[in-house]
ROTI-271631 format. One record per residue (C-alpha): residue number from 1; x, y, z. Coordinates in steps of 0.02 Angstrom, whole numbers, always signed. Layout:
N
(NUM,(X,Y,Z))
...
// end
This chain:
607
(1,(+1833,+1543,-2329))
(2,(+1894,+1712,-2264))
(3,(+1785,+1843,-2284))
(4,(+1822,+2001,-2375))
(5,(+1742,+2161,-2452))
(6,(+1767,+2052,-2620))
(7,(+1663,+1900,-2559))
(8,(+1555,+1977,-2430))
(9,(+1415,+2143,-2392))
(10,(+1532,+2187,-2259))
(11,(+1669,+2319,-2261))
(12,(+1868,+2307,-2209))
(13,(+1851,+2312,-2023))
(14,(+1684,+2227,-1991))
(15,(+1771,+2055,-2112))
(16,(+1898,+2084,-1995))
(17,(+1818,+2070,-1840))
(18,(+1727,+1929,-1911))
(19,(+1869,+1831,-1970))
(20,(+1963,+1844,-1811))
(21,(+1826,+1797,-1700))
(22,(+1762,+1644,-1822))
(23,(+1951,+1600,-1811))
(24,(+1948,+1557,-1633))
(25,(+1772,+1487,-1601))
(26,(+1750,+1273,-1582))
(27,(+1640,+1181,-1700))
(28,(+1489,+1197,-1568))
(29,(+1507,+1372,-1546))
(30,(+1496,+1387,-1736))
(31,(+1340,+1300,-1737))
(32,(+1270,+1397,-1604))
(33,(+1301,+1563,-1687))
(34,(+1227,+1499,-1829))
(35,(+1060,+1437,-1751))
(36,(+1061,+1627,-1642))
(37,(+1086,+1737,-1811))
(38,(+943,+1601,-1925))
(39,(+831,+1623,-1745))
(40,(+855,+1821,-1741))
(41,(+810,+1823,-1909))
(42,(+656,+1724,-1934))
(43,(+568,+1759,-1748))
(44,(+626,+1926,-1730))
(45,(+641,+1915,-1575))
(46,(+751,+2029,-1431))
(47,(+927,+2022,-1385))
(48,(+874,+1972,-1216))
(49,(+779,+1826,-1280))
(50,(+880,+1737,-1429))
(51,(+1016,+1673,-1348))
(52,(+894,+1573,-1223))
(53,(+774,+1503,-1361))
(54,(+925,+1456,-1506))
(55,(+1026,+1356,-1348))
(56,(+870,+1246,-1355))
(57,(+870,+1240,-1526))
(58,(+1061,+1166,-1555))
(59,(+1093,+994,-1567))
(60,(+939,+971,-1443))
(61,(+768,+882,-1430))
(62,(+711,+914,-1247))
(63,(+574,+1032,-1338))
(64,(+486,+881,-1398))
(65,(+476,+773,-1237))
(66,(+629,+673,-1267))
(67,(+712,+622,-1093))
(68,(+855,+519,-1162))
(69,(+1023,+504,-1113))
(70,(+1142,+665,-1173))
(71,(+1241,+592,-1298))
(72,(+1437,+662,-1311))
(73,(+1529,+630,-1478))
(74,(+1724,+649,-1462))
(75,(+1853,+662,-1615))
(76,(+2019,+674,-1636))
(77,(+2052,+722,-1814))
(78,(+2248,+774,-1897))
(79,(+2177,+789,-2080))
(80,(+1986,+803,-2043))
(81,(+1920,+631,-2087))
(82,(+1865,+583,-1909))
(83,(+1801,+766,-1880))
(84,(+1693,+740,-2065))
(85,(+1623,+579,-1976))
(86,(+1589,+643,-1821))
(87,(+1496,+778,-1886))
(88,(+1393,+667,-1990))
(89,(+1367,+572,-1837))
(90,(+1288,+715,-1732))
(91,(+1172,+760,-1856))
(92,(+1109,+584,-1880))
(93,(+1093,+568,-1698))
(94,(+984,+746,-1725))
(95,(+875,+675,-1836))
(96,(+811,+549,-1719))
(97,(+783,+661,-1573))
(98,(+940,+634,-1460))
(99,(+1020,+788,-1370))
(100,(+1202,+787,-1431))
(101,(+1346,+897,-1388))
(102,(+1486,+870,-1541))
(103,(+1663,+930,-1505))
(104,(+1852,+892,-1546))
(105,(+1941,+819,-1390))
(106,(+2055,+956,-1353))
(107,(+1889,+1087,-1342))
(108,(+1813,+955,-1204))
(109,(+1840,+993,-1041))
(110,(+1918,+841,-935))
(111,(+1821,+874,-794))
(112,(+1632,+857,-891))
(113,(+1683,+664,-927))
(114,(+1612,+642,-770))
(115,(+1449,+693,-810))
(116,(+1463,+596,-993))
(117,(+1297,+477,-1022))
(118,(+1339,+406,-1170))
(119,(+1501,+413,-1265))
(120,(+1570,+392,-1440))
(121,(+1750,+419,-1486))
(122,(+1806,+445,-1664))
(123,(+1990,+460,-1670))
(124,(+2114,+454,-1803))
(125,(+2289,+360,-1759))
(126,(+2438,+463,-1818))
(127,(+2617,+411,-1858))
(128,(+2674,+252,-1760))
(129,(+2511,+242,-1662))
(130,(+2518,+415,-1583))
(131,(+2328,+535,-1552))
(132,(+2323,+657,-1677))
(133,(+2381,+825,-1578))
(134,(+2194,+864,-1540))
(135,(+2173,+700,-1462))
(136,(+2344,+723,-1381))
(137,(+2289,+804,-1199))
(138,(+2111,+683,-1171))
(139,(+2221,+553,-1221))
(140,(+2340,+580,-1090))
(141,(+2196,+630,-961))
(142,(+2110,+468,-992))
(143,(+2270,+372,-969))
(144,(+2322,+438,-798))
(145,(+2286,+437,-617))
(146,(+2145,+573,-646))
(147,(+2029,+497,-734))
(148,(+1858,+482,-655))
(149,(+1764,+286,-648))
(150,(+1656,+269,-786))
(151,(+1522,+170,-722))
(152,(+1352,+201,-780))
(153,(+1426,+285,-964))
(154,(+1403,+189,-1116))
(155,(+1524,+206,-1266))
(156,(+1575,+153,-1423))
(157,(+1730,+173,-1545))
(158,(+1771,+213,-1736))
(159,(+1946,+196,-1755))
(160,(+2027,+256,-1920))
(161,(+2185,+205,-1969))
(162,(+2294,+134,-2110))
(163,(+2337,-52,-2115))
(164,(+2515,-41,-2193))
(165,(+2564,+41,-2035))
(166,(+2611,-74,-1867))
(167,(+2510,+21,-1756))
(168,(+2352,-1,-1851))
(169,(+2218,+102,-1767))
(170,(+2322,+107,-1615))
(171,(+2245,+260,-1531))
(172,(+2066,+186,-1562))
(173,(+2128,+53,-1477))
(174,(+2194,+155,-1330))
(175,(+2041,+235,-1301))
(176,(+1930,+48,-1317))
(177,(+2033,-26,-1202))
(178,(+2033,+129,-1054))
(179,(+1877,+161,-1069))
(180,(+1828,-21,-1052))
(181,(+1971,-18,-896))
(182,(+1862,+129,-806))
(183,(+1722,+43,-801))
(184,(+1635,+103,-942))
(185,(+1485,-21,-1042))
(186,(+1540,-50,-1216))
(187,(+1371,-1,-1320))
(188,(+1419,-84,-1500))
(189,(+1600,-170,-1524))
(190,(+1736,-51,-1578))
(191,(+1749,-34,-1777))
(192,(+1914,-21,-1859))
(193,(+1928,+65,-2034))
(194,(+2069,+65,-2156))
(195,(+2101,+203,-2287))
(196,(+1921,+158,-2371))
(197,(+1819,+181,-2193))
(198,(+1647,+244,-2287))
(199,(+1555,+80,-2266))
(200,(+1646,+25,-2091))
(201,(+1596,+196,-2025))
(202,(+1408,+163,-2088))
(203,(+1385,-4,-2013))
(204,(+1471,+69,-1856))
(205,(+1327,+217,-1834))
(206,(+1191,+104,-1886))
(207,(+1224,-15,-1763))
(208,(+1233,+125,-1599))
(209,(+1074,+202,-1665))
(210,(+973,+35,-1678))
(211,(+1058,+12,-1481))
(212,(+1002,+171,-1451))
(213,(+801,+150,-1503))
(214,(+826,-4,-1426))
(215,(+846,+81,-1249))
(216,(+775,+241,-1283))
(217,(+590,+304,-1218))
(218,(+547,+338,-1373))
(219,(+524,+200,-1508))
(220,(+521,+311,-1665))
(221,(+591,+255,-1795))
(222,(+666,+402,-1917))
(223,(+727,+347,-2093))
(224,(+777,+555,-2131))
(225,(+953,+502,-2123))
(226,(+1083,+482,-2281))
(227,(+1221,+356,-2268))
(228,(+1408,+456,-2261))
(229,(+1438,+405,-2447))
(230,(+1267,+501,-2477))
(231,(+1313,+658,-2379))
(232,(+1490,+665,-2449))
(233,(+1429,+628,-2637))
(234,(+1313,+800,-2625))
(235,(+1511,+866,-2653))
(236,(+1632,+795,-2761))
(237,(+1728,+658,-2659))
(238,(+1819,+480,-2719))
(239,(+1669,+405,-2774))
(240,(+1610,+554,-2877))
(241,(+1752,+639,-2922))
(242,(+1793,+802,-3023))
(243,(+1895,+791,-3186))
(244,(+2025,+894,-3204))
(245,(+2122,+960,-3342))
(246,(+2305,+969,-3331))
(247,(+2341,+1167,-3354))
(248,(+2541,+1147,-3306))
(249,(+2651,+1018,-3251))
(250,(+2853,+1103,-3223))
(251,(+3012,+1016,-3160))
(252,(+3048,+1156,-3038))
(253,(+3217,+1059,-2998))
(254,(+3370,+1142,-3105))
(255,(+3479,+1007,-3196))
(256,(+3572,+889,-3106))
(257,(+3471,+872,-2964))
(258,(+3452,+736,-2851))
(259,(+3270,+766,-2864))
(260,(+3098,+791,-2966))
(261,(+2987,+914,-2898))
(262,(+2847,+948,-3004))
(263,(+2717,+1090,-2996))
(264,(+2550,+1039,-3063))
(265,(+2406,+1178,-3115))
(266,(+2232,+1115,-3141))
(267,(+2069,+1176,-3214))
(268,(+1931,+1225,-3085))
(269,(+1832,+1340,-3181))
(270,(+1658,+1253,-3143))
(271,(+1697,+1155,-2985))
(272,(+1573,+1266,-2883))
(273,(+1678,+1260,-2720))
(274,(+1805,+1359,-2649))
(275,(+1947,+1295,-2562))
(276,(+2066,+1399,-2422))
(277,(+2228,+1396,-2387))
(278,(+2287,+1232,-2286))
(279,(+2148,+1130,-2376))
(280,(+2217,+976,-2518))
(281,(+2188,+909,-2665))
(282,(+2147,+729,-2675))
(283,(+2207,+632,-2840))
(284,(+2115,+460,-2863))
(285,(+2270,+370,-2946))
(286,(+2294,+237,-3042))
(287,(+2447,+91,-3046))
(288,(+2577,+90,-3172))
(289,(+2518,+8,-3315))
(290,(+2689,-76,-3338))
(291,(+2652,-164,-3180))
(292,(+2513,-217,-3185))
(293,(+2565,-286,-3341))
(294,(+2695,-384,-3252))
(295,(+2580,-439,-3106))
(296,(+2472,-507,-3234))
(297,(+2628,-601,-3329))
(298,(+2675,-664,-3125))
(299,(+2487,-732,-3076))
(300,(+2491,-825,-3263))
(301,(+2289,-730,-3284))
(302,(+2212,-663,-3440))
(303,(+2196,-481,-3428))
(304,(+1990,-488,-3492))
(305,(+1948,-582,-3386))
(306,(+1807,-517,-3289))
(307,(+1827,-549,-3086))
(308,(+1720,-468,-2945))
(309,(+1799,-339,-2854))
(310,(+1705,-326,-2692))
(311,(+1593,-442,-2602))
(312,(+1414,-354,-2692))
(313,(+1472,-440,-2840))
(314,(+1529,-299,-2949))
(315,(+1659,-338,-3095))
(316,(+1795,-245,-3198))
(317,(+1899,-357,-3316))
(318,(+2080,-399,-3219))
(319,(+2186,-286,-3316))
(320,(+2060,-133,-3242))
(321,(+2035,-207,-3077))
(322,(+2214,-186,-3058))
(323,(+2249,-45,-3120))
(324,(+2126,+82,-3058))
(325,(+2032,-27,-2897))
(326,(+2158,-131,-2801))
(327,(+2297,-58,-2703))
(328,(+2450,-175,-2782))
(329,(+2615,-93,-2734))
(330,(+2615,-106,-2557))
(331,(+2600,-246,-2427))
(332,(+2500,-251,-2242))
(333,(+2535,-385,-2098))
(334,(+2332,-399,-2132))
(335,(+2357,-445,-2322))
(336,(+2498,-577,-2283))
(337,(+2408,-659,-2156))
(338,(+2268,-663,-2286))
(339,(+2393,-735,-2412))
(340,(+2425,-868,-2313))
(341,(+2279,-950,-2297))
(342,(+2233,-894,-2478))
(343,(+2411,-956,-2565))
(344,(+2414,-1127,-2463))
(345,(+2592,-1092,-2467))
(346,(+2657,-1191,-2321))
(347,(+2818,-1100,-2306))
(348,(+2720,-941,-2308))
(349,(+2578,-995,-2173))
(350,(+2758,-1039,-2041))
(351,(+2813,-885,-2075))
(352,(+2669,-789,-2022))
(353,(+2657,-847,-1855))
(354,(+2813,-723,-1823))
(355,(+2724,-551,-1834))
(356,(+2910,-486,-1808))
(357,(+2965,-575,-1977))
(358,(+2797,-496,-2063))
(359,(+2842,-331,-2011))
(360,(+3023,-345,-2084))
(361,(+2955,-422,-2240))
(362,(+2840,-323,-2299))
(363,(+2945,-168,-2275))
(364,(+2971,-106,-2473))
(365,(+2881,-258,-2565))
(366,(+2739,-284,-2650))
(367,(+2613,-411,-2705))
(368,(+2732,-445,-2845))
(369,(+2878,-486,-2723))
(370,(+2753,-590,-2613))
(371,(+2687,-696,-2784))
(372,(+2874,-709,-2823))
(373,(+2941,-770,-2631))
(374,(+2767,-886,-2595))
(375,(+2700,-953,-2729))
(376,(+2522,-1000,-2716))
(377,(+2458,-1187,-2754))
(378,(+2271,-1117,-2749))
(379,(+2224,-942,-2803))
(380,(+2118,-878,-2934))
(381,(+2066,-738,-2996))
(382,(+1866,-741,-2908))
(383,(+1973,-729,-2750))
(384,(+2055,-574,-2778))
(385,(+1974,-460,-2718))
(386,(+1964,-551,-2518))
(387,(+2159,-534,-2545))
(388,(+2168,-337,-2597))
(389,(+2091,-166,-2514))
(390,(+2061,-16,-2632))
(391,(+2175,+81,-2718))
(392,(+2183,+244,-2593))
(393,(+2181,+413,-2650))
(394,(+2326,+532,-2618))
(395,(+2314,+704,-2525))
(396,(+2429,+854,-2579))
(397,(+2430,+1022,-2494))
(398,(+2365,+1143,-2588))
(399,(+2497,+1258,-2658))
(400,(+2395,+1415,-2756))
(401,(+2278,+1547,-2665))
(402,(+2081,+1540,-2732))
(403,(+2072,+1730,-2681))
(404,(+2199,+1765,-2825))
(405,(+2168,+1611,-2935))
(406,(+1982,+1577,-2921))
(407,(+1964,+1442,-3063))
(408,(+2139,+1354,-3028))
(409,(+2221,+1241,-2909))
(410,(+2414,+1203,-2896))
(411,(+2480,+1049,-2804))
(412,(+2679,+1012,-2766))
(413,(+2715,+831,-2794))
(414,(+2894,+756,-2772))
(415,(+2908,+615,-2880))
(416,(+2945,+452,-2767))
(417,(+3075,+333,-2833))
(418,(+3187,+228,-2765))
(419,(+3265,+34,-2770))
(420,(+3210,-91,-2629))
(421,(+3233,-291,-2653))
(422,(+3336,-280,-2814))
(423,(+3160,-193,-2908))
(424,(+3152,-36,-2951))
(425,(+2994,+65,-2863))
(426,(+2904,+206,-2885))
(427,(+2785,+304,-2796))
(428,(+2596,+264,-2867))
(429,(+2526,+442,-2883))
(430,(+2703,+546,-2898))
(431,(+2755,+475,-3035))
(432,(+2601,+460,-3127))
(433,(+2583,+656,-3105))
(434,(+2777,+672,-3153))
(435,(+2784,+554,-3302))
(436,(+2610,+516,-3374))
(437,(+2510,+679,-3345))
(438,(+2530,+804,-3488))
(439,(+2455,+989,-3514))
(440,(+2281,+964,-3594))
(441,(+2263,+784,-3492))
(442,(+2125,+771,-3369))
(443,(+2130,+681,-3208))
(444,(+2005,+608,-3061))
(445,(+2010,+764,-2916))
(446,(+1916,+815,-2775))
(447,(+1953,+950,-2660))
(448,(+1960,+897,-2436))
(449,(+1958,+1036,-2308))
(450,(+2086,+1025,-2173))
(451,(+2017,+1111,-2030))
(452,(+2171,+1087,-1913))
(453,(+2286,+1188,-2019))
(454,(+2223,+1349,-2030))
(455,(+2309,+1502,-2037))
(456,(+2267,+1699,-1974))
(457,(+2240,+1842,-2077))
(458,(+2250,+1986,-1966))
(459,(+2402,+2102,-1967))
(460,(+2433,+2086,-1794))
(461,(+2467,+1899,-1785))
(462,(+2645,+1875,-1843))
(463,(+2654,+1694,-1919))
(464,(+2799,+1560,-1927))
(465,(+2820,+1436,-2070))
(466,(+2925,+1308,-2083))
(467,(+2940,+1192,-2238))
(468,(+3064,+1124,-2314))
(469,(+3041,+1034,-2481))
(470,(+2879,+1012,-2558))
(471,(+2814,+1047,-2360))
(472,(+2840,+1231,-2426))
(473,(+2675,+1207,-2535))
(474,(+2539,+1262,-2425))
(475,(+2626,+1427,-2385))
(476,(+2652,+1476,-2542))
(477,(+2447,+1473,-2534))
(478,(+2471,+1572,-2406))
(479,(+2581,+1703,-2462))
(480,(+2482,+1712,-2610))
(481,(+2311,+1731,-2496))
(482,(+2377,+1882,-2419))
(483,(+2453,+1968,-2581))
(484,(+2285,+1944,-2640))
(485,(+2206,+2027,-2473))
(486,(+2324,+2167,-2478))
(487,(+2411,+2100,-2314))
(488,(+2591,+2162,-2285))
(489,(+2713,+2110,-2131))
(490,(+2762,+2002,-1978))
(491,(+2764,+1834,-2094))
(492,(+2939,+1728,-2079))
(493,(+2976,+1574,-2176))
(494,(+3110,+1440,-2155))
(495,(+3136,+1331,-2302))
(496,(+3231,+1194,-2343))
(497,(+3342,+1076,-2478))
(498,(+3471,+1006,-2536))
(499,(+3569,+1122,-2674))
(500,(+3536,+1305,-2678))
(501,(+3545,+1326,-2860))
(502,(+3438,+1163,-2934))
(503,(+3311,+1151,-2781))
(504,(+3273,+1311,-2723))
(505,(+3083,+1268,-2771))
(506,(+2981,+1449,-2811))
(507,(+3148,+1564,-2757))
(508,(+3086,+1709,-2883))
(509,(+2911,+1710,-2792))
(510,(+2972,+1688,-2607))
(511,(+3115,+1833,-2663))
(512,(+2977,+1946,-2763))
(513,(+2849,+1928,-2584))
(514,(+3007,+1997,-2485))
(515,(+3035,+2148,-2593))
(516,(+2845,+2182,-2585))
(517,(+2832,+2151,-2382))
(518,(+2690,+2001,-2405))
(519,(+2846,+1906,-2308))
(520,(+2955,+1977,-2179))
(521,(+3086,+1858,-2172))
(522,(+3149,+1718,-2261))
(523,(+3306,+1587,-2183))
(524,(+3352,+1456,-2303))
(525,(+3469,+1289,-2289))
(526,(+3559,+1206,-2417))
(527,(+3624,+1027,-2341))
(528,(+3731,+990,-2466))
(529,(+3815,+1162,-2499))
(530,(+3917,+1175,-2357))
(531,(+4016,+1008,-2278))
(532,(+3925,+999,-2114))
(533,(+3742,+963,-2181))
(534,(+3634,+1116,-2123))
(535,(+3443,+1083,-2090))
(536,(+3303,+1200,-2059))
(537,(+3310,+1187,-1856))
(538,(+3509,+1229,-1860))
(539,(+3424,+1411,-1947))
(540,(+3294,+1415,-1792))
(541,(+3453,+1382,-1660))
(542,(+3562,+1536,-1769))
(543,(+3413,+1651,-1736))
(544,(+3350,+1586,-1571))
(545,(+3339,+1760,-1488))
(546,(+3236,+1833,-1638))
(547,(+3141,+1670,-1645))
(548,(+3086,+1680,-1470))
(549,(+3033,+1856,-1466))
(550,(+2914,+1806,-1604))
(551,(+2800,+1667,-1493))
(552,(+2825,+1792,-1349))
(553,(+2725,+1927,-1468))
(554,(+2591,+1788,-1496))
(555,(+2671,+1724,-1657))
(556,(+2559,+1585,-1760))
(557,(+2663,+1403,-1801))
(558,(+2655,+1308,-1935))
(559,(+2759,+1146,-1990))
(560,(+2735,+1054,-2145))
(561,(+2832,+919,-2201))
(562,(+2921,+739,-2164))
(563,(+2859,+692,-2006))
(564,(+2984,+557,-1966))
(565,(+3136,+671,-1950))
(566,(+3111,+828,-2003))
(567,(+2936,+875,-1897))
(568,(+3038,+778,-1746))
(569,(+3196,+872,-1752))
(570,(+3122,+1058,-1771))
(571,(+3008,+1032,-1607))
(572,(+3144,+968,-1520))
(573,(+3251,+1136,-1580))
(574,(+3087,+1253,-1528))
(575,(+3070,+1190,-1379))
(576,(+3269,+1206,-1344))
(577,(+3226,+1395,-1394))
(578,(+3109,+1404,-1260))
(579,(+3227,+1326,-1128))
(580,(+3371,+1444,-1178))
(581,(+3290,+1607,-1228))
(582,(+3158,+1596,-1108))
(583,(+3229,+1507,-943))
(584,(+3098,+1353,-946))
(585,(+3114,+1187,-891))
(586,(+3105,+1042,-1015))
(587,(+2951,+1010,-951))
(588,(+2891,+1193,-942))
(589,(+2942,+1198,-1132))
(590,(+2843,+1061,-1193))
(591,(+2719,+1120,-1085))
(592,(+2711,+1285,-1170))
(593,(+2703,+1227,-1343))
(594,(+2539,+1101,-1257))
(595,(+2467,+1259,-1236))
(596,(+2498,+1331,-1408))
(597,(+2425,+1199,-1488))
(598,(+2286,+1201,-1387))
(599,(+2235,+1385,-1430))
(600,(+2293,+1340,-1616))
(601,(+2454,+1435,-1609))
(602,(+2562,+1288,-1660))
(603,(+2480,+1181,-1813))
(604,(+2561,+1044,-1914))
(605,(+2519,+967,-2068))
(606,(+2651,+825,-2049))
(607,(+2662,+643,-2167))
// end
């Protein structure tokens, strides 16, 4: 949360000040500062003297005789899950008395892995097995002709990831495998987590403490800590979510559009949290009744029936296990293989052996398309659940301000559909939102801070966004953040689709921000309105010399959008800026944007 003279006992300039500097400072710092000012307070003590006695205090335990091993905990986080975790992590380590420094890989130094005791990476994979971007540089350090032998450093890995991609957990992986190649003692086997990682992550930080004790000089046992689920339930989260009532849910699409693009207002009035802009909403979904009706009609079960859905023995009857627990519209190489030995389909357990033929086949099918191509000669319905993971929720960037709409939140949601395999598909959350979610309808919610897209609100930072299609969402929280503030100037926005007069999504808002100065500039393109198709980095190229004298005056990035294409092709057209306006190299170029993300100039909040 920004602070304000609204929110906070300080005036204009000093929540200023404050805001800028909090801005800027890493996760450790934060913690510092907060141990200094809590110190200051209680003791009372001198200038000269707090910052000596609070450095003792953080995230340390030499005060009470403990001469462990420091402990180093590494993330690399794009949407904050492995950053949640780690943090979780550090304070569990707290509790029982180890010395821990916490901090996001592109804050750690390369040079201090050399004095690294013991290790533990949590790291996100992103896209087709790529770091997240604040994994991107220690990734690359690790990997090269610079990094330092690891002998004598313990470590251990949480990968997160998301099984229907090929590269599951790649980066994980990456860092398992080098760190393993330097020399370094693996301290508990690495752990890899799907979408539902709450209980992997627990075993995973149970087992490295018990390794810990086990080699420690002190034998303590401390039983002060909460599992993750317990720390994240004390807020509402998947497992204890927050139902919301459906304020508004609008088409913003004109007719005859290609697309549905709907904007969704919901009821927050006694959430008790505040969210910022940058931060989503998370939906907990569920399937489309009509197929789970047919999935039922395909396995030849009786909708009552009771089955287990998890290993503890908990039931639902099928028809709810299906609907609102198992993830049924999309297939993983790791469910296939499953299938195969599940289905005793001979044809099917051939087939796997080819992991190229799994990762063509399960492109755009789903369980119903598997039942349909393999049919099994043993399944029933108590096995169901070894066969399926859990239904994940979806994340949407938040699209209202909570400075000007304090007990609301607006999502944008395009509504996925499309035909694959003869069948028509639709997106599992989208089109629920866009075709079974009316005004006065309540829905499963919970709001998720993103701490790597976060935006300034001083004056004097002048602030790029680029979104095209529903990627335009979380600047529209922006906007509306600094109308709210009373901030004026140096904001530009590039937006993006295909018709100008059906899918120019929120033009009266963007149009009425202009008049008022709350946004600078505004370059739009149409694709379809013209015969050559025009995309968002074709306006970037047009104003290249404009464009370039914004990063030179310390300009603030932001991309939000299709990562695949989009996300690809505008980097590639900023960095060209860069080579042409400004002289560099290729290399210097991409070395220069490094650098920006680094000091959290250039953020993306890509999918």
């Amino acid at each position: 949360m920004n602070l304000s003279v609204s929110n906070s006992p300080f005036n204009e300039h000093q929540a200023d000040q404050l805001n800028q500097v909090v801005s800027i400072l890493t996760t450790e710092q934060k913690v510092w500062l907060s141990g200094y000012l809590s110190a200051y307070q209680n003791t009372l003590v001198s200038d000269a003297e707090a910052p000596q006695q609070v450095a003792e205090y953080v995230l340390n335990s030499e005060s009470e005789g403990n001469v462990d091993r420091n402990i180093t905990v590494l993330y690399g986080s794009e949407t904050g899950n492995a950053q949640s975790l780690a943090e979780i992590f550090a304070d569990r380590l707290v509790e029982h008395n180890y010395t821990v420094k916490l901090t996001a890989m592109d804050e750690f130094k390369p040079k201090d892995l050399k004095k690294v005791e013991d290790l533990f990476v949590i790291s996100a994979t992103h896209g087709e097995g790529d770091p997240p971007d604040n994994a991107l540089t220690f990734h690359e350090f690790l990997h090269g002709r610079k990094a330092p032998k690891l002998e004598g450093v313990r470590y251990s890995v949480l990968a997160l990831g998301d099984e229907s991609y090929e590269f599951f957990c790649q980066t994980g992986k990456d860092f398992d495998a080098r760190l393993s190649e330097l020399g370094g003692e693996r301290l508990v086997a690495r752990h890899d987590c799907d979408l539902d990682f709450d209980e992997q992550a627990e075993i995973w930080m149970n087992e490295n403490i018990q390794q810990l004790n086990q080699s420690s000089s002190h034998k303590e046992t401390v039983i002060l800590a909460e599992t993750a689920q317990d720390t994240k339930e004390k807020r509402y989260s998947k497992s204890n979510p927050y139902e919301a009532e459906v304020l508004e849910n609008i088409n913003l699409n004109g007719r005859g559009s290609n697309k549905e693009v709907r904007h969704i207002e919901f009821l927050l009035d006694d959430y008790g949290e505040a969210y910022e802009p940058g931060d989503c909403l998370v939906v907990v979904p569920q399937n489309n009744p009509n197929i789970v009706a047919l999935l039922i009609e395909t396995l030849g079960w009786h909708a009552q029936d009771e089955i287990p859905i998890n290993s503890n023995g908990d039931k639902l009857t099928l028809e709810e296990a299906l609907r609102d627990h198992f993830e049924i519209t999309k297939l993983t190489k790791n469910l296939v293989v499953k299938a195969s030995t599940l289905f005793e389909n001979t044809t099917l357990t051939e087939q796997v052996e080819d992991a190229l033929w799994i990762q063509s086949y399960i492109e755009g099918r789903d369980l119903i398309d598997l039942l349909r191509d393999f049919p099994p000669n043993q399944f029933d319905s108590q096995s169901l659940h070894q066969l399926l993971r859990k239904l994940p929720p979806r994340e949407y960037s938040i699209a209202s301000s909570f400075q000007a709409n304090p007990d609301e939140v607006h999502i944008t949601v395009g509504a996925v559909r499309y035909e694959a395999h003869e069948r028509e598909r639709d997106g599992v959350c989208s089109v629920q939102l866009a075709e079974r979610l009316q005004p006065g309808d309540s829905i499963p919610i919970y709001l998720k801070k993103n701490p790597n897209f976060k935006f300034p609100f001083s004056e004097e930072t002048p602030v790029i966004m680029i979104g095209p299609g529903t990627g335009v969402a979380p600047f529209r929280s922006y906007l509306q953040e600094r109308e709210e503030l009373g901030l004026t100037g140096n904001t530009w926005l590039f937006f993006g689709e295909q018709y100008f007069t059906t899918d120019f999504l929120y033009q009266t808002e963007w149009q009425t921000w202009l008049k008022d100065d709350v946004l600078s500039k505004l370059d739009v393109a149409f694709s379809r309105d013209s015969e050559e198709k025009i995309y968002v980095q074709h306006r970037i190229a047009e104003q290249s010399a404009t464009f370039y004298e914004w990063i030179m005056n310390g300009a603030a990035l932001y991309i939000c959008g299709d990562e695949k294409q989009m996300a690809k092709d505008v980097h590639e057209t900023i960095r060209y800026v860069l080579e042409q306006e400004g002289g560099m190299s290729e290399t210097d170029a991409e070395a220069y944007l490094t650098q920006m993300k680094k000091e959290k100039r250039y953020q993306r909040d890509v999918y």
